[in-house]
Structures are given as structure tokens and as C-alpha cells.
C-alpha positions as CSV (number, residue, x, y, z in Angstrom):
1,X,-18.3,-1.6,-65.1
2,X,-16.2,-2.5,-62.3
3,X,-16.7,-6.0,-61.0
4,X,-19.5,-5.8,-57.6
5,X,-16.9,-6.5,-54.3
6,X,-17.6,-8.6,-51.6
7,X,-17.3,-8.9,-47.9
8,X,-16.6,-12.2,-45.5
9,X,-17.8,-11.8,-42.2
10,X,-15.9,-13.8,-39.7
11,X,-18.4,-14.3,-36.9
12,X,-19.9,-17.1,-34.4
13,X,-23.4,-18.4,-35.4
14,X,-26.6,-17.8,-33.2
15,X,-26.4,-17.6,-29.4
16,X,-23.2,-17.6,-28.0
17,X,-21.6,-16.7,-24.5
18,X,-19.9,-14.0,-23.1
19,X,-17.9,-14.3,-20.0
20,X,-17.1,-10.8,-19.5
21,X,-16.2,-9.0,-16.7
22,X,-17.2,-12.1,-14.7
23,X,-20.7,-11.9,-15.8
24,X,-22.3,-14.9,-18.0
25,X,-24.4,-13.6,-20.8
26,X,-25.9,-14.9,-23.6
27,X,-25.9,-13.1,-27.0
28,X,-27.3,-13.6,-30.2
29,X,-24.6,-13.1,-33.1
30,X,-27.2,-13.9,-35.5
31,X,-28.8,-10.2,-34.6
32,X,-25.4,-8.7,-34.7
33,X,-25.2,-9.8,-38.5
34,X,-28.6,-9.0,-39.6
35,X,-29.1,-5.8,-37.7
36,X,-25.4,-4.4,-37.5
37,X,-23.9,-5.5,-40.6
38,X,-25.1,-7.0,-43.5
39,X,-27.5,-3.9,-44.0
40,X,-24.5,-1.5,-44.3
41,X,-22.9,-3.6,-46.8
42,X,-26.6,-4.1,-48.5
43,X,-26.8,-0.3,-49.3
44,X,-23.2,0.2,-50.3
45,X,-24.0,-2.0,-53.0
46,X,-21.1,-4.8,-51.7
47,X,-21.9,-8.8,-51.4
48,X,-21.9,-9.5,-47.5
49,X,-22.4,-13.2,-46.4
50,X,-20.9,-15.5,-43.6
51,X,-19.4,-19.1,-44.2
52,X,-22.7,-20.3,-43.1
53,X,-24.7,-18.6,-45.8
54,X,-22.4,-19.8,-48.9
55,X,-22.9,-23.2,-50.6
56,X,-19.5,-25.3,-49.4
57,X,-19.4,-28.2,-51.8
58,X,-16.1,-30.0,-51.0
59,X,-13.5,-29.0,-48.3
60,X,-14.8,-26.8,-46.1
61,X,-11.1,-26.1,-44.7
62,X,-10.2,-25.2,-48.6
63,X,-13.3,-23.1,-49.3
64,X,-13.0,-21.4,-45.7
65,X,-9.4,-20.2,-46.3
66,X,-10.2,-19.4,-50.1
67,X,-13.4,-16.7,-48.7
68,X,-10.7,-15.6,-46.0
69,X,-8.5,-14.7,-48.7
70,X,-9.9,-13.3,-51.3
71,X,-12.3,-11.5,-49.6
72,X,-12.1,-7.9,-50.9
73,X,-13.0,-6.8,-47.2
74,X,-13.1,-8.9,-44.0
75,X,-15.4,-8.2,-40.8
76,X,-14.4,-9.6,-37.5
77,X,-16.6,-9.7,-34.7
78,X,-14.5,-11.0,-31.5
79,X,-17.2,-10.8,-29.0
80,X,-17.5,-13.7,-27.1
81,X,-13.8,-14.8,-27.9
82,X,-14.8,-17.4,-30.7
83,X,-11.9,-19.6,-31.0
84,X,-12.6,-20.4,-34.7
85,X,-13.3,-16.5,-35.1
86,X,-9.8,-15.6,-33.5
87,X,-8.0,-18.3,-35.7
88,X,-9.9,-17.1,-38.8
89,X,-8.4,-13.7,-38.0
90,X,-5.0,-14.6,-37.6
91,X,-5.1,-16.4,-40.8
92,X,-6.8,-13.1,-42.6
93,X,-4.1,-11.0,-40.8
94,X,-1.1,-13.8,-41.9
95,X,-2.4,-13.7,-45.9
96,X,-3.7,-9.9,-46.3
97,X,-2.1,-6.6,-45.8
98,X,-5.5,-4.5,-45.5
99,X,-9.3,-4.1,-45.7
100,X,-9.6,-6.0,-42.3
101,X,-12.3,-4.7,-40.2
102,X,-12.5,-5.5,-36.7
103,X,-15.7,-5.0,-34.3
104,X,-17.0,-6.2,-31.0
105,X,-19.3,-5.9,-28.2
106,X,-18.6,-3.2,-25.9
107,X,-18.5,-4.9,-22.5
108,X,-16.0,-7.3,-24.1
109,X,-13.4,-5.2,-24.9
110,X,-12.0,-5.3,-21.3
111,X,-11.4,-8.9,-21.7
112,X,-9.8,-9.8,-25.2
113,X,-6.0,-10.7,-25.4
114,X,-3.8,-8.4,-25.6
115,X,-2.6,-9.4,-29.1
116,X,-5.3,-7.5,-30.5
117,X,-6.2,-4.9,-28.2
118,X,-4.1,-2.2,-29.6
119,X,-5.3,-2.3,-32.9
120,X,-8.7,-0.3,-34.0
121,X,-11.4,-1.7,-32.7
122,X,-15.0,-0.5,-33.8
123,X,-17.6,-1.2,-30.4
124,X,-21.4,-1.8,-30.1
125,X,-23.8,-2.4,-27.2
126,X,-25.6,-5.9,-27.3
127,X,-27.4,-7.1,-24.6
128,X,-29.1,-9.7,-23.8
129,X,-32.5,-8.3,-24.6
130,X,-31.5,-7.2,-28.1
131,X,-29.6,-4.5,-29.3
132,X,-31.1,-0.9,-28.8
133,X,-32.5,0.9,-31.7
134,X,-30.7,3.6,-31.2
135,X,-27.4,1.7,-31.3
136,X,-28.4,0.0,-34.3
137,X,-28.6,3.4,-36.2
138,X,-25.1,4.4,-34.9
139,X,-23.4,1.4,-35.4
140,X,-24.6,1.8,-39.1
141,X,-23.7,4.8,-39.8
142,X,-20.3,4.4,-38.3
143,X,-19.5,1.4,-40.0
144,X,-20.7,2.7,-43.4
145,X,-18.2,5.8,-42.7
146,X,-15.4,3.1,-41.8
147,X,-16.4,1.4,-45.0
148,X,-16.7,3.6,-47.7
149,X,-13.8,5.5,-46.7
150,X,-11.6,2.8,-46.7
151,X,-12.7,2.0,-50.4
152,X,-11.7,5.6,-51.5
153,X,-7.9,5.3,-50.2
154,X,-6.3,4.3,-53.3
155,X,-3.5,2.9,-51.1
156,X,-5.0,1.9,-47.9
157,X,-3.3,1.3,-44.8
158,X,-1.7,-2.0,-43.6
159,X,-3.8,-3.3,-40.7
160,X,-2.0,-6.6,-40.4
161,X,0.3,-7.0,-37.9
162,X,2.1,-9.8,-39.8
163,X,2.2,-7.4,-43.0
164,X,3.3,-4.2,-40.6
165,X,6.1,-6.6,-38.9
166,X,7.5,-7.4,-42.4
167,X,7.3,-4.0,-43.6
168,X,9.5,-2.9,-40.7
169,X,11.8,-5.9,-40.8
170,X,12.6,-4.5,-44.7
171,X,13.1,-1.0,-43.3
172,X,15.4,-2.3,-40.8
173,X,17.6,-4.2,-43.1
174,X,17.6,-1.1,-46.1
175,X,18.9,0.7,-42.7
176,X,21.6,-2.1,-41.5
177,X,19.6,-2.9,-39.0
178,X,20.1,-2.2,-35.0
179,X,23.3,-1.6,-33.5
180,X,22.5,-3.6,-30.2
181,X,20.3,-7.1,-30.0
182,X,17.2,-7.0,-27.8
183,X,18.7,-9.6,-25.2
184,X,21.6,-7.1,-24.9
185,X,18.9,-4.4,-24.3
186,X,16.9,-6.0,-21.4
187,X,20.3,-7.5,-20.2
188,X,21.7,-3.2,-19.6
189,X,17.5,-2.7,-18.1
190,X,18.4,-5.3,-15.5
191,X,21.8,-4.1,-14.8
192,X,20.9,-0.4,-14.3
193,X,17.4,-1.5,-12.2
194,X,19.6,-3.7,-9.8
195,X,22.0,-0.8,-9.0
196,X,18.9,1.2,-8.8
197,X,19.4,3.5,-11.7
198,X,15.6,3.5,-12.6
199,X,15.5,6.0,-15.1
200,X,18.2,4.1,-17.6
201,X,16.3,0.8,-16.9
202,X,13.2,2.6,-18.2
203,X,15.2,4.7,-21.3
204,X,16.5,0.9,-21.8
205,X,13.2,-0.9,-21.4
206,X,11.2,1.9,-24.0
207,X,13.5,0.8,-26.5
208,X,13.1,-3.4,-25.7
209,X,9.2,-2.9,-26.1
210,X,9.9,-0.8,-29.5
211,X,11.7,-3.9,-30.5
212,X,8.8,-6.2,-29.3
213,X,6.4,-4.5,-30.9
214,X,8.1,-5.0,-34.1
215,X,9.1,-8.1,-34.6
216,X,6.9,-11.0,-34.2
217,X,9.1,-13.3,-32.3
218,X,9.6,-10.6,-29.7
219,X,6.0,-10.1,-28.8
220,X,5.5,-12.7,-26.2
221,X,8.4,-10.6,-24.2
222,X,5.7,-7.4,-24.2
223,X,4.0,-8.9,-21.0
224,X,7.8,-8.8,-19.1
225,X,9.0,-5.2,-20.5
226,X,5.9,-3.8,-19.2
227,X,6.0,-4.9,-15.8
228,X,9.7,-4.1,-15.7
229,X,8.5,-0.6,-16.8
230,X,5.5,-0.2,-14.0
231,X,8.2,-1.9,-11.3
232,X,11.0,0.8,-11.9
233,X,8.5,3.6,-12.6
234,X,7.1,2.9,-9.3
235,X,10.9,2.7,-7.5
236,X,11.8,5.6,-9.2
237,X,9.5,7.6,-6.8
238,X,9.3,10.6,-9.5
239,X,7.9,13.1,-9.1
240,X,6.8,11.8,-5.4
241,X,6.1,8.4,-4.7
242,X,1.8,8.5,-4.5
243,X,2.4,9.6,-8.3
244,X,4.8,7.1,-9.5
245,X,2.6,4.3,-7.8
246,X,-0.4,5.9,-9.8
247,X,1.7,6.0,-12.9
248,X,2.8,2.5,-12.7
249,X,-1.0,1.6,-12.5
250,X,-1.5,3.3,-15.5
251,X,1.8,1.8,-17.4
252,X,0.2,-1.7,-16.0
253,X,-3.3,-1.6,-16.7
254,X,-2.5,-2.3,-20.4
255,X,-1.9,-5.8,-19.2
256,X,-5.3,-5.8,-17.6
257,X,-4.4,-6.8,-13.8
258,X,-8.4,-7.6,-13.3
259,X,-8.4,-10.4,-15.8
260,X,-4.8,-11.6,-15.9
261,X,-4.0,-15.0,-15.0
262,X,-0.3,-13.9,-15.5
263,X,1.1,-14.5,-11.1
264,X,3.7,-11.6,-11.9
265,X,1.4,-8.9,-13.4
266,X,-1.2,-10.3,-10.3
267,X,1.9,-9.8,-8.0
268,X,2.9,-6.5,-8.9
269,X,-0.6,-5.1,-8.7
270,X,-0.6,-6.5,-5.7
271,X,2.5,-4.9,-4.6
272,X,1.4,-1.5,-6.2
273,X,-1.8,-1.2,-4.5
274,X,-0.2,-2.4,-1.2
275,X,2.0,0.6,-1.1
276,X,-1.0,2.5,-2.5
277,X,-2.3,2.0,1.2
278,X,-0.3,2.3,3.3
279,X,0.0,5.4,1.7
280,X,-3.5,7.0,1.9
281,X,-5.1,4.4,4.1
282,X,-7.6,3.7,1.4
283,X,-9.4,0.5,2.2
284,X,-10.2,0.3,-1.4
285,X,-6.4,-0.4,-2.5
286,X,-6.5,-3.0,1.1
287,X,-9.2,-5.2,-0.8
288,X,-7.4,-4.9,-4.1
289,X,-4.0,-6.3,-3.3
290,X,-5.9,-8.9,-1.0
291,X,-8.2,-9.7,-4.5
292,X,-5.2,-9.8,-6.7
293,X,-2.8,-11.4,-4.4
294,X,-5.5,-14.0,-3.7
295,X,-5.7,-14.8,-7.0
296,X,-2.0,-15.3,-7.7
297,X,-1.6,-18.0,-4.9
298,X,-4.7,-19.6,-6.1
299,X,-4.1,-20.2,-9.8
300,X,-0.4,-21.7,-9.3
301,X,0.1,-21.6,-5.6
302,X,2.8,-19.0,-6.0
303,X,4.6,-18.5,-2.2
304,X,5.5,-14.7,-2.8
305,X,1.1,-13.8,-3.6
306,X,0.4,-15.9,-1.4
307,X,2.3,-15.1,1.2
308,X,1.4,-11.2,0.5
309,X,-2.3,-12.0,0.6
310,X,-1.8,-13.4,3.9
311,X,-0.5,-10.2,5.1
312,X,-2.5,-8.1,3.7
313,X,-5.6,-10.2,5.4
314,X,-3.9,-9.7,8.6
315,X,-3.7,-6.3,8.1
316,X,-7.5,-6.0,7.1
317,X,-8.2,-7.9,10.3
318,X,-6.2,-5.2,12.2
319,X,-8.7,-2.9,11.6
320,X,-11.2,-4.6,13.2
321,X,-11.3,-5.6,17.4
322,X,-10.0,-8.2,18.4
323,X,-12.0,-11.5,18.5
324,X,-15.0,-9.5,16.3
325,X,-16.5,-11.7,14.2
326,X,-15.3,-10.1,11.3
327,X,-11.3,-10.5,13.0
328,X,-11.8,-14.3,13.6
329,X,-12.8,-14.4,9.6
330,X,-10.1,-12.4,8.0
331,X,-7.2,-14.2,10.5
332,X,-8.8,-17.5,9.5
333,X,-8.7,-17.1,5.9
334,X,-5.3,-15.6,6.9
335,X,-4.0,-18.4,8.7
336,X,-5.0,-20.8,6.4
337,X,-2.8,-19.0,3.0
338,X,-0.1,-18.8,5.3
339,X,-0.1,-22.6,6.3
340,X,-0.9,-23.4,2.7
341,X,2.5,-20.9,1.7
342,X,4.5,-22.6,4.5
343,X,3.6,-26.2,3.3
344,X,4.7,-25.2,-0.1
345,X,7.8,-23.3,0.4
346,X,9.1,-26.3,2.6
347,X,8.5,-28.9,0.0
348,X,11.1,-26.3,-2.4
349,X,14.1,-26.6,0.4
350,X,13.4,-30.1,0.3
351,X,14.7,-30.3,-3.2
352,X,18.2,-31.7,-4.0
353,X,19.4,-28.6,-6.1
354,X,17.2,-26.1,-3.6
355,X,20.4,-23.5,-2.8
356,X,21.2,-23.5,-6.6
357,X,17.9,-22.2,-7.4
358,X,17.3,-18.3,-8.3
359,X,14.7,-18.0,-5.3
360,X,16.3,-19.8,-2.7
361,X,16.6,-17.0,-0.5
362,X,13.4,-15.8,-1.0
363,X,12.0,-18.8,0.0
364,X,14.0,-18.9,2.9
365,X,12.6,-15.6,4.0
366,X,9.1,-16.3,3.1
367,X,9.4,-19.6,5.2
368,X,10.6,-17.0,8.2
369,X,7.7,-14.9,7.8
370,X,4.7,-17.6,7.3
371,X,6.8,-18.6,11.3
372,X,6.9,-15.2,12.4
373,X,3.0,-15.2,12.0
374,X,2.3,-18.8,13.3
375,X,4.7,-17.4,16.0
376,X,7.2,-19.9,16.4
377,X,9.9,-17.6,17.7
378,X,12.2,-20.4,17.7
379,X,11.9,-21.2,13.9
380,X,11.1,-18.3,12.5
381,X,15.2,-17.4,13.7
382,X,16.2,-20.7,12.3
383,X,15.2,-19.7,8.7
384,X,16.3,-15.7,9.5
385,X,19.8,-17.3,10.1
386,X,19.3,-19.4,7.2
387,X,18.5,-16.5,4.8
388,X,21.5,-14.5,6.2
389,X,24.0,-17.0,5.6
390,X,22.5,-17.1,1.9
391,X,22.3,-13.6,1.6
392,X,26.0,-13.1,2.7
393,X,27.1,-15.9,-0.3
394,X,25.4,-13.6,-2.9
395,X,26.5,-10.6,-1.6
396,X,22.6,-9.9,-1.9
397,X,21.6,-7.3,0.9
398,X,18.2,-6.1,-0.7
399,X,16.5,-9.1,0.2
400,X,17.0,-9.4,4.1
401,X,16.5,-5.3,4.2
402,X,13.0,-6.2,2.6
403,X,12.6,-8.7,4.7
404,X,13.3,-7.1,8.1
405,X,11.1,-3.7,7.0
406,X,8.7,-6.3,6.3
407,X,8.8,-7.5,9.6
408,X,8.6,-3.8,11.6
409,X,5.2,-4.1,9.9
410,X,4.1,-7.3,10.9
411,X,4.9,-6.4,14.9
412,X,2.3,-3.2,14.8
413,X,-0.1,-6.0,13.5
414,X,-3.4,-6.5,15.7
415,X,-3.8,-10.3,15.2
């Protein structure tokens, strides 16, 4: 007779919060484990029980990691974002190769980290009133299908990442190994996107994120390989550019734009819907770059959002008449990003090693443009000449063609 398994389910005790979607709830995780799961495990005949339910005589650290790994299966709920539930995963995922089970609460699937949002993910509904009956009968039956079918693979599947990682690091040594290192990779993507062969940067940049996605140490690179992919896909104007714009939503939305606090993947939204509109017109795309690029200057103070959400404000308040009550709002929120961008980028030419640094000239511009809007003729040219003299050092001629088709737009402004 074989010997009766058992199941550790990794999960936060009684009510807990969700901040999902920028709603506050409250949910009860005790419902989720008395309703959702431990009757599943009940009829399959397999011990089910949390750390809370077992007697833990002496280190609860030692007996904690000792359930985590030996457990024949492991159930993780990561609704509400537990931060002893996520660390109790990473050690499961760090000490077994399979029988990991990972569920959640629908609503807060938009929100968890990208780490683990690729990976199978089972969902239920849970609201604050309880979870349906009808759910609870699904969510049994699919998690008793999940169950027992993994128990019948006689080799079952790695759904580590640490375990997948190693297996492919073996692979890649039996094999020699790769030909070309990933910093010579992204190194040839930023070569051919500067001399605006898109389509090698993003043959060049598929391969980087296969990389990435393989080896651990790479991984925290995924967030800049996939902007790099949306930002070319999007200059690449293929097969028109409304298309590649819509694409490059698509490539960046794996990033989550809505709840990143990341000020390039904000910016590049930004950018994306920005271009979005002046494309179609679509006031919806208006009040997204002015959300994003809102949120960018706001969470670091970052000049190039922030001096992007000032614009696109002052385009919003082009739409209205002027001196409406809704115009004197938008310029003033408006006018005070820009004096806030200003203030900052002139505290960064103030710096002893300010020409040396990588966006100096950028700086320079945006310091022209917050003028341009305040409009100071007279210092607004003093920073243009600035820029120019900069731009004529680096040989860089992108920059003050941005800046000047930037500044076409500005004059057909209404503020």
C-alpha cells in the first residue's frame, strides 16, 4: 500500500487586502482554503493542511522550510501579494523541480510581478461578499483535473524556473554553448536601432530576451529588451505606422504600463499613445499619455514625462476655448509640470560634470521647451544655441530634428 501523499498550501491567513486595480478590498483567505481547496484534496484521498494547522514544536523557520520541501505537492495562492507567500514560493521553486501549483484571485492577476506571470496560473473569483457557489463548484472541479492529472505523469513537467534555468544551462554546455555573449547581442540591437535598421535591432533583440529568459542572471534585463522591442517595432512603421503603434502596445503590455512604476516603460506608453493621437484624434489615447506621463514625473520627477505631460495638457487644453474653465484648469496643471520640469532640469546643468553626462543635450532641449511655453523668447534661444553647439560635438542630429518637429507642434497650440 503506497504511503498516503500530502499537500502544503502556501497561503495568507484570514482577511487580507487586495490592492488591485486601484481598488482596496478585503478578502478572506481562510474561505479560499476551506471552500476552494482543501475539499479537493479531501476527496482525492491526499493530506492538505497550511503551516498554521500543523503543530510547530521548535523552529518554525526549520519546520517551514522542511513542509516546503518535502511536500509531495505545493499550492500557492498569490492573491493579495503576501510577501511571506511570495518568498515561500521562491524557496519551493529554488528546492523542487515539480508538483508546484499556483492559483490566485482573478482581479489580481493584472497586478502580480512579472516574475511569475508567465507561468500557469489557475484563477478564481472572490469577492468581498464570499465566493459564488457556482465558482466554488468550478474551481473544484478544475483543480481536481489539475491534480490528479499531474499524479498520473510518471515524469511530470518541471515548473520551476530555477530547475528549467539549470536544465537549459546543461543543454547549453553539452552544446558548447553560444557563439556570441548577450552584452554583445544588445550591444549589435543598439547599433542597428541608431542607424535605424529596425528590423535587425528586433531579429537582435528576439534573441537577447531568449537569452534572458534562460538564464537567471539575465532576467532583470527582460524589462529593457522589451521596451527596446515595442520602441523599434513602433519606428519600424511596418506594415503602416497606426499598426506598428498598435503592435508595440501589444509587445508592451506584457510589462503592464497601468501598474508600472518603471519611468521608461511609463514613458514609452506615453510616447506610443501620443502618436496614437495625433493619429486618429482619439481623446482616449490624449488622457492616456497625460495619465502615464503624469505618473512618470510624479514617482521620480523624471524631466522627459514630465515635460511630455506638460504638453500633452496643453494640447488637451487646446481643445477647449480659450479662458473656459476647463482651459484655465488644464494650462494650470500644465504650467505648473512645466515649472516643476524647468526647476529640475536647471539644477542638472548646474552640476560640475553636466556636459559629460549621457543626457546633457536632452536636458538642454527640454530646458528650451519648458521656455518656449513660459515664452521667454529670449531664453528659450539661449538653450536652442546651447543644444546646437552640443549636438554639433556629438555629431548627434536626431535630437535637435526631434526637438524642432516638436516645436512646429507647440506653435499650432491654443494656450
Amino acid at each position: 500500500m503506497s504511503e498516503k501523499k500530502n499537500c502544503f498550501v502556501i497561503i495568507g491567513y484570514g482577511k487580507k487586502t487586495s490592492y488591485a486595480n486601484g481598488k482596496v478590498r478585503v478578502l478572506d483567505l481562510d474561505e479560499t482554503f476551506s471552500l476552494l481547496i482543501k475539499p479537493v484534496f479531501d476527496a482525492l484521498n491526499i493530506n492538505c493542511y497550511r503551516a498554521i494547522d500543523k503543530n510547530l514544536n521548535g523552529s518554525i523557520d526549520k519546520v517551514m522550510l522542511q513542509e516546503i520541501k518535502n511536500a509531495d505537492i505545493a499550492l500557492v495562492d498569490i492573491s493579495t501579494l503576501n510577501a511571506n507567500v511570495m518568498w515561500e514560493l521562491g524557496v519551493r521553486h529554488a528546492l523542487k523541480p515539480s508538483h508546484t501549483i499556483m492559483i490566485c484571485e482573478k482581479e489580481q492577476m493584472s497586478s502580480i510581478p512579472f516574475d511569475v506571470n508567465h507561468f500557469v496560473i489557475y484563477q478564481y473569483a472572490h469577492s468581498e461578499e464570499g465566493i459564488p457557489f457556482r465558482e466554488v463548484e468550478r474551481f473544484r472541479q478544475q483543480l481536481s483535473q489539475v491534480v490528479s492529472g499531474l499524479l498520473q505523469l510518471e515524469t511530470p513537467p518541471t515548473d520551476s524556473p530555477v530547475f528549467t534555468i539549470l536544465e537549459n544551462e546543461l543543454k547549453k554546455d553539452t552544446n558548447g554553448g553560444s557563439t556570441e555573449s548577450f552584452a554583445t547581442i544588445m550591444g549589435k540591437a543598439e547599433k542597428a536601432r541608431k542607424r535605424k535598421d529596425f528590423a535587425a535591432a528586433l531579429a537582435l533583440l528576439d534573441v537577447a530576451k531568449g537569452f534572458a529568459l534562460e538564464s537567471m542572471a539575465l532576467k532583470s534585463s527582460l524589462s529593457t529588451i522589451i521596451t527596446q522591442q515595442a520602441l523599434c517595432t513602433y519606428q519600424l512603421k511596418e506594415p503602416n505606422p497606426k499598426q506598428a503603434l498598435l503592435d508595440a502596445l501589444v509587445i508592451l503590455e506584457e510589462l503592464q504600463p497601468q501598474q508600472s512604476n518603471d519611468i521608461e516603460v511609463l514613458g514609452l506608453s506615453g510616447a506610443i499613445h501620443k502618436r496614437l493621437f495625433e493619429l486618429e484624434n482619439n481623446t482616449e489615447n490624449l488622457d492616456f499619455a497625460i495619465q502615464v506621463y503624469s505618473k512618470g514625473f510624479n514617482i521620480k520627477g523624471d524631466y522627459y514625462n514630465g515635460i511630455n505631460a506638460a504638453f500633452m495638457l496643453y494640447t488637451k487644453a487646446s481643445l477647449f476655448e480659450a479662458d473656459s474653465e476647463e482651459w484655465d484648469d488644464l494650462k494650470t496643471q500644465a504650467d505648473f509640470i512645466r515649472n516643476s520640469v524647468l526647476s529640475a532640469v536647471l539644477k542638472l546643468e548646474k552640476e560640475s560634470s553636466f556636459l559629460e553626462s549621457k543626457d546633457a543635450l536632452w536636458v538642454l532641449l527640454t530646458a528650451a521647451e519648458a521656455c518656449h511655453y513660459k515664452k521667454n523668447e529670449a531664453k528659450m534661444t539661449e538653450y536652442e544655441q546651447k543644444a546646437n553647439d552640443l549636438a554639433i560635438k556629438l555629431n548627434d542630429t536626431f535630437a535637435m530634428s526631434s526637438y524642432q518637429t516638436q516645436k512646429d507642434k507647440i506653435a499650432k497650440l491654443n494656450f
